[in-house]
N, C-alpha and C positions, 0 to 999 in steps of 0.2 A: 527373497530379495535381501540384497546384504544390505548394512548399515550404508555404504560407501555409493554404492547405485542408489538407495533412497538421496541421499544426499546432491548426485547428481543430477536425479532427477529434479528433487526441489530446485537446485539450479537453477536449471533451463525453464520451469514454470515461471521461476522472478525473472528471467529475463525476459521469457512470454510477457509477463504483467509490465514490465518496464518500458519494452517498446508500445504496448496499446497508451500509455500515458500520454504517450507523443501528441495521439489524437482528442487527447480532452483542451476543450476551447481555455478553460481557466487556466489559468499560469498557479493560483495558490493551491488551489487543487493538484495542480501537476507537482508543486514541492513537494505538497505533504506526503502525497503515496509515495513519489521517486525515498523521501526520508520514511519514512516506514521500511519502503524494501530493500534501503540499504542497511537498517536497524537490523533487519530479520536476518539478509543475507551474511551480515559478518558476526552477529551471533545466532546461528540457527537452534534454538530451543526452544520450547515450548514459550508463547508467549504467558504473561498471568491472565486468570482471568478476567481481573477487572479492562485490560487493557485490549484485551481479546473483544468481552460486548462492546468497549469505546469504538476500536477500531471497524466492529463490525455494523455498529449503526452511521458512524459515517459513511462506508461501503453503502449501505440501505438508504441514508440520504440521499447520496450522491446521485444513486442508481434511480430512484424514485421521484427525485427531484432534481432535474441535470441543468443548474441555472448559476451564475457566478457566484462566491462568495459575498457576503458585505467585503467592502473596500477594509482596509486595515484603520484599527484606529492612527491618527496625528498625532506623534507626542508632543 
């Protein structure tokens, strides 16, 4: 597979993940991912990996525990 099909493909995976966002009830939930997948999408590269486990226990959260966020602090 060449670099440019890999590429493609990753595409169309974010966008797969982009429209299931639709369906999560939380709204701050649905930013963070939609900004993660835009992060990824316009710079597609290896994320680090501190930010790889951050992003991946929230995933794990999320998944394991599917309940709203706390409310945001008031400033």
């Amino acid at each position: 597979m060449t670099g440019s099909a890999d590429a493609s493909s990753d595409s169309a995976i974010l966008e797969e993940i982009r429209g299931l966002t639709d369906s999560l009830s939380d709204e701050r939930t649905q930013g963070i991912l939609l900004s993660v997948i835009d992060a990824v999408a316009l710079n597609p590269q290896p994320l680090p990996p501190r930010f790889q486990e951050i992003f991946q226990s929230f995933v794990d959260a999320v998944a394991l525990n599917p309940q709203p966020l706390p409310p945001e602090p008031s400033g």
